[in-house]
PDB file of N, CA, C and O in Angstrom:
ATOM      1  N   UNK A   1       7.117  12.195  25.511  1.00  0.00           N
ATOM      2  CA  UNK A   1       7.319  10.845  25.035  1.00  0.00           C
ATOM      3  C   UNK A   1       6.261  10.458  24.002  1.00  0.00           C
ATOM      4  O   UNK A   1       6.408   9.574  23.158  1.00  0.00           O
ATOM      5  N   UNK A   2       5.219  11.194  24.161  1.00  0.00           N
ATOM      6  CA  UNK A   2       4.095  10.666  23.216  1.00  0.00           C
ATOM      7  C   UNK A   2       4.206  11.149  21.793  1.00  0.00           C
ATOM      8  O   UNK A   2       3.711  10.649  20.783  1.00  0.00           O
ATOM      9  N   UNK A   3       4.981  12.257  21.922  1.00  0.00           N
ATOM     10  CA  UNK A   3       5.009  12.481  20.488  1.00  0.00           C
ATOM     11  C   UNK A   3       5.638  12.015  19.681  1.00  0.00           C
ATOM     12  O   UNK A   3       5.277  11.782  18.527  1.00  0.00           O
ATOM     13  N   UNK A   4       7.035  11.734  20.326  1.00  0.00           N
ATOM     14  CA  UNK A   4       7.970  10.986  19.065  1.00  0.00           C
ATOM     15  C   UNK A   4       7.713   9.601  19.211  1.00  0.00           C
ATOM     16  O   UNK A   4       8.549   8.794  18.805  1.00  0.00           O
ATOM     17  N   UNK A   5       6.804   9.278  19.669  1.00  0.00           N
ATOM     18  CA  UNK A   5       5.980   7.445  19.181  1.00  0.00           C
ATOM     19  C   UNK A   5       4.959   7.844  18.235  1.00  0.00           C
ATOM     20  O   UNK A   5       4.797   7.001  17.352  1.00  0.00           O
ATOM     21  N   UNK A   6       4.049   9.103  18.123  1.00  0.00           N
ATOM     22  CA  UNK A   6       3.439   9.482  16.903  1.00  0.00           C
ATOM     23  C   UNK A   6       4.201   9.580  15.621  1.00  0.00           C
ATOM     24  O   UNK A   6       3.939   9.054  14.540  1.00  0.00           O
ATOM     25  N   UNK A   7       5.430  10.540  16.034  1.00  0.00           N
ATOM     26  CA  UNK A   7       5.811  10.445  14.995  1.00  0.00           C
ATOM     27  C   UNK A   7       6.445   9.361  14.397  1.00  0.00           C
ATOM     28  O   UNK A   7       6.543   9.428  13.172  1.00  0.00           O
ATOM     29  N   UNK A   8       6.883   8.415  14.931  1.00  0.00           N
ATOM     30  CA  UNK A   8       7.345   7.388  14.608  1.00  0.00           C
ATOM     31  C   UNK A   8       6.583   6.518  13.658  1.00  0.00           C
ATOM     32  O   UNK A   8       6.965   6.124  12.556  1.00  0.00           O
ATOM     33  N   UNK A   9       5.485   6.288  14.238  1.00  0.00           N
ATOM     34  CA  UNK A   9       4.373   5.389  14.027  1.00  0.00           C
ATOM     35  C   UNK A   9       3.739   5.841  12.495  1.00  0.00           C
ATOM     36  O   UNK A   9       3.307   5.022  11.684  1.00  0.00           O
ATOM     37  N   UNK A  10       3.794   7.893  12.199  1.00  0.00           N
ATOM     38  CA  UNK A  10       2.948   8.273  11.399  1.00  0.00           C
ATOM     39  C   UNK A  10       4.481   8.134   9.770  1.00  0.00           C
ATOM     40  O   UNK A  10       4.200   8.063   8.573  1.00  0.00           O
ATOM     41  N   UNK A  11       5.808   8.141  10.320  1.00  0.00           N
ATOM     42  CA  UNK A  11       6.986   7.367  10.097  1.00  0.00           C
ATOM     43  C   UNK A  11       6.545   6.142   9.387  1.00  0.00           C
ATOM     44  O   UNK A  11       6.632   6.092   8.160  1.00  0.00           O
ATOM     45  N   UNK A  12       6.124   5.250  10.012  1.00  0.00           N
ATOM     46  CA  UNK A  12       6.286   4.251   9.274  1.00  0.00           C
ATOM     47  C   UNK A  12       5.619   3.641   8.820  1.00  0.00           C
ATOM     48  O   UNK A  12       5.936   2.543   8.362  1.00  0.00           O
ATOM     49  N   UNK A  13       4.178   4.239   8.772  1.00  0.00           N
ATOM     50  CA  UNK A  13       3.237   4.306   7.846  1.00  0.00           C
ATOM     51  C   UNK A  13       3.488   4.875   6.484  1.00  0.00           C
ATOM     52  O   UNK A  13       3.067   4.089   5.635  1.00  0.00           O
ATOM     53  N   UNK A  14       3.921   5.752   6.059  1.00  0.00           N
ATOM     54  CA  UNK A  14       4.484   6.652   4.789  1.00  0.00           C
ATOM     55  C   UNK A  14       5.425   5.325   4.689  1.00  0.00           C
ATOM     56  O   UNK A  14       4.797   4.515   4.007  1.00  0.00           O
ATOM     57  N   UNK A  15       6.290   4.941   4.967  1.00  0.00           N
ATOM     58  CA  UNK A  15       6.898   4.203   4.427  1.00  0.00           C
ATOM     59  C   UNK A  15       6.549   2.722   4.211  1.00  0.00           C
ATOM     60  O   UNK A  15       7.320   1.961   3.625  1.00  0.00           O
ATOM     61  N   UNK A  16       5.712   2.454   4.558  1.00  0.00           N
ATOM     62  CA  UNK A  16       4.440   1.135   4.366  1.00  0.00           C
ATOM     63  C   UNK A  16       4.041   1.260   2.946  1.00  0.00           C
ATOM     64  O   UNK A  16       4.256   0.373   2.120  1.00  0.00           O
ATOM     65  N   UNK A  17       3.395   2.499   2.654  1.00  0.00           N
ATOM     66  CA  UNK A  17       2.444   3.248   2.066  1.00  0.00           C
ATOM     67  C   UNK A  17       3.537   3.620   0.174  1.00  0.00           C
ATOM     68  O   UNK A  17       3.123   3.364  -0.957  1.00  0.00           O
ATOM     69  N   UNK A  18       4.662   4.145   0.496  1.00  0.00           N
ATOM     70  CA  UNK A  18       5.333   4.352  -0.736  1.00  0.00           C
ATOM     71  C   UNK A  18       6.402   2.775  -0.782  1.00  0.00           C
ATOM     72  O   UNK A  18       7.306   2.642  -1.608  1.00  0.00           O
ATOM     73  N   UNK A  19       6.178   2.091  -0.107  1.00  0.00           N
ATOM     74  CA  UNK A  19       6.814   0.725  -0.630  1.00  0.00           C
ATOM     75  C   UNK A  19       5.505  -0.359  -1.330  1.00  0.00           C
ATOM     76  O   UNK A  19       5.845  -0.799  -2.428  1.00  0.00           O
ATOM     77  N   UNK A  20       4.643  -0.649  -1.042  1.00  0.00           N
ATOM     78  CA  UNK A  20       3.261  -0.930  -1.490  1.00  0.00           C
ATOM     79  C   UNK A  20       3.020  -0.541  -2.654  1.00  0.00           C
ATOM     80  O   UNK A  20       2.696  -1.340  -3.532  1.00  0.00           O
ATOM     81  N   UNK A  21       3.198   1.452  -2.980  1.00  0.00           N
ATOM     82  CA  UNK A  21       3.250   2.116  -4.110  1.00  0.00           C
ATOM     83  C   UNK A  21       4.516   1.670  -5.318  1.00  0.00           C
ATOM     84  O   UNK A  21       4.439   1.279  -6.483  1.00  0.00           O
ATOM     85  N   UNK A  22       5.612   1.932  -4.440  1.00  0.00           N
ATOM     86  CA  UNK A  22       6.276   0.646  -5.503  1.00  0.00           C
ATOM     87  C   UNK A  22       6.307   0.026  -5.830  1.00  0.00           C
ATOM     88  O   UNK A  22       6.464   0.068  -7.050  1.00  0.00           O
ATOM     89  N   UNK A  23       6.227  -0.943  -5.349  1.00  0.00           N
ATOM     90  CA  UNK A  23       6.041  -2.477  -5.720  1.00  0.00           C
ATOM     91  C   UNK A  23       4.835  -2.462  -6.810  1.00  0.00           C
ATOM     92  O   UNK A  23       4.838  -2.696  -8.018  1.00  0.00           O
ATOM     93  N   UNK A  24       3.994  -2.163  -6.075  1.00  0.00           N
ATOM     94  CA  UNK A  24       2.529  -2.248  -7.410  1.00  0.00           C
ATOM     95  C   UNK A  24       3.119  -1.800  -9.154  1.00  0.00           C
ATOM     96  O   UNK A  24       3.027  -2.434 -10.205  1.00  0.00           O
ATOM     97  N   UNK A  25       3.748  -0.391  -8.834  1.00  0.00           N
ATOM     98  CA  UNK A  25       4.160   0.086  -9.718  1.00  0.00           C
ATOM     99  C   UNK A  25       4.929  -0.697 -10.769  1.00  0.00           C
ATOM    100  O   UNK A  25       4.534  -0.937 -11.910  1.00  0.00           O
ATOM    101  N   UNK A  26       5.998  -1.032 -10.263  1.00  0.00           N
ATOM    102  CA  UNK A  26       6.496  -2.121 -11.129  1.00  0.00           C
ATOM    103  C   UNK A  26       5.985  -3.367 -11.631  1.00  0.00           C
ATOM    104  O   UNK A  26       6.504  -4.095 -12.477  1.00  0.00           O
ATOM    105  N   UNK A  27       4.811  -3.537 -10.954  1.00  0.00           N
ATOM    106  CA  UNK A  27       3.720  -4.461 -12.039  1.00  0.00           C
ATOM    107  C   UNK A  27       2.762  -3.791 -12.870  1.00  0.00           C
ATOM    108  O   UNK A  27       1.979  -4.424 -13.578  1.00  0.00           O
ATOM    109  N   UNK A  28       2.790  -2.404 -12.811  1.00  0.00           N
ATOM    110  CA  UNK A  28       1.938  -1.648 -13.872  1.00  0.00           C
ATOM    111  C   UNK A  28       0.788  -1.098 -13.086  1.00  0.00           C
ATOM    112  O   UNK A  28      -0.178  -0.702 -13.740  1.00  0.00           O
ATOM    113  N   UNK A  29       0.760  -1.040 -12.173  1.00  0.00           N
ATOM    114  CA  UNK A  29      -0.498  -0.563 -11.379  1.00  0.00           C
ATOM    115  C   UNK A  29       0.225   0.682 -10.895  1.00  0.00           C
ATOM    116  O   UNK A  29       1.434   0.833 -10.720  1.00  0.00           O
ATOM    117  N   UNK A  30      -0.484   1.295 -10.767  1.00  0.00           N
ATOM    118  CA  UNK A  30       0.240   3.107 -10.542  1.00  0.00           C
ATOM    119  C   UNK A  30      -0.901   4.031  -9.838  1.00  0.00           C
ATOM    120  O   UNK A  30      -1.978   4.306 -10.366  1.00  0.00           O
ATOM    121  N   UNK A  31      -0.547   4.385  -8.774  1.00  0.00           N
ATOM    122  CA  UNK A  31      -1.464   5.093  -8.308  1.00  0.00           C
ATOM    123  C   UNK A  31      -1.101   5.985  -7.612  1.00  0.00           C
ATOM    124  O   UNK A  31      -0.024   5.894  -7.022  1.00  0.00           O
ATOM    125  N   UNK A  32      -2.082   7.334  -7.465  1.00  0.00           N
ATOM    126  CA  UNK A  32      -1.539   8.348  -6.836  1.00  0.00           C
ATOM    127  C   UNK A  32      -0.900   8.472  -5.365  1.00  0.00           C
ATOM    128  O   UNK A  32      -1.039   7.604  -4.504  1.00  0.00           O
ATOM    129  N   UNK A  33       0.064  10.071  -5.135  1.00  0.00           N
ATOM    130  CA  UNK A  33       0.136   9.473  -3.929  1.00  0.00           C
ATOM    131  C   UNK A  33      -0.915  10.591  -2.937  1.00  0.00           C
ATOM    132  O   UNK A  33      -1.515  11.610  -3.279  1.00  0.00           O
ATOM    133  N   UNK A  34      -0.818   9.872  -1.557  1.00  0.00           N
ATOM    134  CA  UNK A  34      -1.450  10.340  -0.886  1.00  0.00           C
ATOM    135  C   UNK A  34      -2.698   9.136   0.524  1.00  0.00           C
ATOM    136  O   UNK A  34      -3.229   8.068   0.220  1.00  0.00           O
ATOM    137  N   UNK A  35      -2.752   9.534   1.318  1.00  0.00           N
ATOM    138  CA  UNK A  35      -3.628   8.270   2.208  1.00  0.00           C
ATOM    139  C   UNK A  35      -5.093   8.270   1.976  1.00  0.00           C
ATOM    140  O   UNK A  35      -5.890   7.557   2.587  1.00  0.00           O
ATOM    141  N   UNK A  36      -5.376   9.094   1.078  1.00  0.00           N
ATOM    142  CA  UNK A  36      -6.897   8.855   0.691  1.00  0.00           C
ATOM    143  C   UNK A  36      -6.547   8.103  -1.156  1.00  0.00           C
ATOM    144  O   UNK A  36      -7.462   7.670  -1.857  1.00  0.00           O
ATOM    145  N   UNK A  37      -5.615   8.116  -1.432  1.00  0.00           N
ATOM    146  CA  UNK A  37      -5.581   7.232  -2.746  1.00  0.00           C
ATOM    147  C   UNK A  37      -5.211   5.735  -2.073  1.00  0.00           C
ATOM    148  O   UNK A  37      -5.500   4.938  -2.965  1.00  0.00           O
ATOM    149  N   UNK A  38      -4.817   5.148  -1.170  1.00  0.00           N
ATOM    150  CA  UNK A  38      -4.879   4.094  -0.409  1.00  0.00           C
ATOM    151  C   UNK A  38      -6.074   3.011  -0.296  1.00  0.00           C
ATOM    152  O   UNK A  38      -6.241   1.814  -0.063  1.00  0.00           O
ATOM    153  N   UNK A  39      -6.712   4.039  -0.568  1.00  0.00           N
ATOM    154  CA  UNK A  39      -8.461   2.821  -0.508  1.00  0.00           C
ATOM    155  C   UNK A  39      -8.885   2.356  -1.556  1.00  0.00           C
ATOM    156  O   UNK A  39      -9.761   1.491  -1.594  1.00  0.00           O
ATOM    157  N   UNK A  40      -8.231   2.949  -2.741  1.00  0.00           N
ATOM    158  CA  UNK A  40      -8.280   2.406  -4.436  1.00  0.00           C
ATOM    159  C   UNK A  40      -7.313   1.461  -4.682  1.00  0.00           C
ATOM    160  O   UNK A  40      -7.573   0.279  -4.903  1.00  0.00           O
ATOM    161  N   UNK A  41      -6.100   1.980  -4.650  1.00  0.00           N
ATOM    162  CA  UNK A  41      -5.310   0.457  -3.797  1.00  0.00           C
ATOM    163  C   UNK A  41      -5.654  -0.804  -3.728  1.00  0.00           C
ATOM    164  O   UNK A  41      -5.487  -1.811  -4.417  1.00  0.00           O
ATOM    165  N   UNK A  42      -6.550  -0.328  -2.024  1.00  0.00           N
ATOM    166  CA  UNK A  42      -6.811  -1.542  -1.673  1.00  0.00           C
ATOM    167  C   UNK A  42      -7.717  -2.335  -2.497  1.00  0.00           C
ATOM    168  O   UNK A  42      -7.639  -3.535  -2.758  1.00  0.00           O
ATOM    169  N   UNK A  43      -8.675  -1.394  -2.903  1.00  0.00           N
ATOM    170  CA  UNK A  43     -10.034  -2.291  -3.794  1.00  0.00           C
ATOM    171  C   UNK A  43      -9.020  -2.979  -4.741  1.00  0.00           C
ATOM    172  O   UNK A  43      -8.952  -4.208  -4.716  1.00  0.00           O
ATOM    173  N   UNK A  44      -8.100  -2.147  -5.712  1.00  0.00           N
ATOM    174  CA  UNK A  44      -7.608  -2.612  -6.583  1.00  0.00           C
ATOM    175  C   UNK A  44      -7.025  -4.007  -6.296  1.00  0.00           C
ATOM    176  O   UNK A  44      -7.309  -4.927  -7.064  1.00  0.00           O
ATOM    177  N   UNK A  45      -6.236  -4.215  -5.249  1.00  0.00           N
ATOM    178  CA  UNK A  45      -5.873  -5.690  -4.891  1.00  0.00           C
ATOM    179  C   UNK A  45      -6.962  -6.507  -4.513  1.00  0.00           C
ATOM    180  O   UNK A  45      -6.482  -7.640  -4.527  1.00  0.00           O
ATOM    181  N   UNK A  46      -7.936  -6.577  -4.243  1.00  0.00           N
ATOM    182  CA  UNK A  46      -9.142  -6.966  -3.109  1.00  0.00           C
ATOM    183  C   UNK A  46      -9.267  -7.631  -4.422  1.00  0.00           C
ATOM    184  O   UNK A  46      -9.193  -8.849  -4.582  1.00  0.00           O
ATOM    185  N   UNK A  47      -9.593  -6.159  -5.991  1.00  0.00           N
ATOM    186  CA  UNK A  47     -10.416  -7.568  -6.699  1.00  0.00           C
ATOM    187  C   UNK A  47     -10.117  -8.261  -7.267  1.00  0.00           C
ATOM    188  O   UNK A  47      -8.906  -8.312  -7.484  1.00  0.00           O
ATOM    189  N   UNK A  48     -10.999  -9.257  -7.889  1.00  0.00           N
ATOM    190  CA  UNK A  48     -10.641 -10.468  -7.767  1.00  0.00           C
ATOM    191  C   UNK A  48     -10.166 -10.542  -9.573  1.00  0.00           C
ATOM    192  O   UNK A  48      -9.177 -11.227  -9.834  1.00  0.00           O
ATOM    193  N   UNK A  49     -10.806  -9.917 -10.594  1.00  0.00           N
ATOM    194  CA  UNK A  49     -11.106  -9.453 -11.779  1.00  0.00           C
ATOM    195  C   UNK A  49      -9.639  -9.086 -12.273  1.00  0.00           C
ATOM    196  O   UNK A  49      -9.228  -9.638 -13.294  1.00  0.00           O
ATOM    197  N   UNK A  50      -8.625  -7.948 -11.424  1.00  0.00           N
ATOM    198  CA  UNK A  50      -7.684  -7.662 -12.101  1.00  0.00           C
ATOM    199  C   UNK A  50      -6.514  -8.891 -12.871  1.00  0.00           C
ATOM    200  O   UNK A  50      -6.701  -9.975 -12.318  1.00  0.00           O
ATOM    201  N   UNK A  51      -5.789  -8.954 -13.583  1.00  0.00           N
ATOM    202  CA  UNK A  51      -4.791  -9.712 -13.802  1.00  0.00           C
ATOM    203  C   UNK A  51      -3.607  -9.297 -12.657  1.00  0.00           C
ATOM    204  O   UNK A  51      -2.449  -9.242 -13.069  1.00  0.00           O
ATOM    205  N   UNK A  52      -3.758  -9.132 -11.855  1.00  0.00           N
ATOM    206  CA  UNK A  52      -2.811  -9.057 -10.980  1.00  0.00           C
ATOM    207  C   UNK A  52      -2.265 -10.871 -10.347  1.00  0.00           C
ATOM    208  O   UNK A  52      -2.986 -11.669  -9.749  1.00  0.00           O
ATOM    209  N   UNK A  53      -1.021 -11.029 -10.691  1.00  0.00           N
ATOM    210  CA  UNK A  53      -0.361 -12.453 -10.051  1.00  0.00           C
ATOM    211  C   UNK A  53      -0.517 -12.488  -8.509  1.00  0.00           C
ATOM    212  O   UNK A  53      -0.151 -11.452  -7.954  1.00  0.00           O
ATOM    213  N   UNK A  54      -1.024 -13.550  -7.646  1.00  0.00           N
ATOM    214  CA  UNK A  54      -1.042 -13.952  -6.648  1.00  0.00           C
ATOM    215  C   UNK A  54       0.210 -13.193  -5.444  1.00  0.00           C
ATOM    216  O   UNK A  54       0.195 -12.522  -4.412  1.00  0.00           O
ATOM    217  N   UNK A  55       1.313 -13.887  -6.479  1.00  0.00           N
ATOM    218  CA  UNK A  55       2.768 -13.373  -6.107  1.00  0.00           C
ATOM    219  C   UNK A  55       2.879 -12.042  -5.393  1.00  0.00           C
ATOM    220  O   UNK A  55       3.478 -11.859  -4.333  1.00  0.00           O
ATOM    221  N   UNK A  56       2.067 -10.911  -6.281  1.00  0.00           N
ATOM    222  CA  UNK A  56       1.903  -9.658  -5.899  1.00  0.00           C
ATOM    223  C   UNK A  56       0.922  -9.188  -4.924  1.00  0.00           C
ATOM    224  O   UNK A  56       1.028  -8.301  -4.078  1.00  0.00           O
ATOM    225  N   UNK A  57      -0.511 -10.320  -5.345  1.00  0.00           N
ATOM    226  CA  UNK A  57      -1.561  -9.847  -4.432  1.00  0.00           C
ATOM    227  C   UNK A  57      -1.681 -10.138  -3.254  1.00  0.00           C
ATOM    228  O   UNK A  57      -2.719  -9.840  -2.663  1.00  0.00           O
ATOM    229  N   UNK A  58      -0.449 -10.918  -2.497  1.00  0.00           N
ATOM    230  CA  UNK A  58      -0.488 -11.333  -1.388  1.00  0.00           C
ATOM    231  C   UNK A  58       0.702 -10.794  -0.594  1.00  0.00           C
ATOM    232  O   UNK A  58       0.668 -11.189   0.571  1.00  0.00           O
ATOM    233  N   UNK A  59       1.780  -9.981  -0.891  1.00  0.00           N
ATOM    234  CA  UNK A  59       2.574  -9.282   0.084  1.00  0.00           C
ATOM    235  C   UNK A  59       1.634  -7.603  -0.214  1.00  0.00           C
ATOM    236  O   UNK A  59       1.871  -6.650   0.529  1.00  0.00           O
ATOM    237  N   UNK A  60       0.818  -7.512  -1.135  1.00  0.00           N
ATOM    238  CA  UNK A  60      -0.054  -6.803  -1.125  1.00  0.00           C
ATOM    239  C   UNK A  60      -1.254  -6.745  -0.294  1.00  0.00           C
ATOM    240  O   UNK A  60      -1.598  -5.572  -0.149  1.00  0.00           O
ATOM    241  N   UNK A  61      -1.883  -7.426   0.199  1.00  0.00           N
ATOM    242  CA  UNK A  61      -2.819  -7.652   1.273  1.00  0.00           C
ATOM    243  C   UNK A  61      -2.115  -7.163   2.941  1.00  0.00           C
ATOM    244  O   UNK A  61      -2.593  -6.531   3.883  1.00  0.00           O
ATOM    245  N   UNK A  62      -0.439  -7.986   2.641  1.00  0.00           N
ATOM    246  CA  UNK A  62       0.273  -7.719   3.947  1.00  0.00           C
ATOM    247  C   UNK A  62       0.400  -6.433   4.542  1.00  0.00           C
ATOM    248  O   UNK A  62       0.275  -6.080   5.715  1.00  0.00           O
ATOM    249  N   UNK A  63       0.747  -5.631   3.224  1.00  0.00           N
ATOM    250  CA  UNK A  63       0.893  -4.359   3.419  1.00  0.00           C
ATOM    251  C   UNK A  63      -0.497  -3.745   4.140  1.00  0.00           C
ATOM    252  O   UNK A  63      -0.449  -3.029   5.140  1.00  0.00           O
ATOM    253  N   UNK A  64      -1.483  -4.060   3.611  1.00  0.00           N
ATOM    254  CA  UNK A  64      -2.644  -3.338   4.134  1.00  0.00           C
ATOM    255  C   UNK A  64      -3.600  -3.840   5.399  1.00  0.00           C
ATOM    256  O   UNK A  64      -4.645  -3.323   5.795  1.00  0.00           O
ATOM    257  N   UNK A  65      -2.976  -4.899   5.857  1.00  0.00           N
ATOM    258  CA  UNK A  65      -3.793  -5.746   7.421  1.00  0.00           C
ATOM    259  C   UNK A  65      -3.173  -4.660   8.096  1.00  0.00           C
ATOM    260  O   UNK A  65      -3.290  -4.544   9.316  1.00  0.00           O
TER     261      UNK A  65
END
């Protein structure tokens, strides 16, 4: 039983992870894939500096709580 709740879980993370990647994308932010390119990402939304719209930077935050 424990495994297919891992896998589930490691499931729907990847898909957290390449919807986030989309979305950004289509505002021009593009980043590699992979869960260690995830933490550039995040800085990238975090700061405060980019022209990134609110609109974006906040189902963007969602993704990453």
């Amino acid at each position: 039983m424990l495994f297919p709740a891992l896998q589930m879980f490691v499931g729907q993370r990847t898909q957290i992870f390449k919807a986030l990647r989309g979305h950004l994308a289509e505002r021009g932010l593009v980043a590699a894939t992979g869960t260690a390119q995830l933490k550039r990402l995040a800085d990238t939304i975090e700061d405060g500096d980019t022209s990134m719209p609110v609109k974006v930077r906040e189902p963007g935050q969602m993704y990453l709580v």
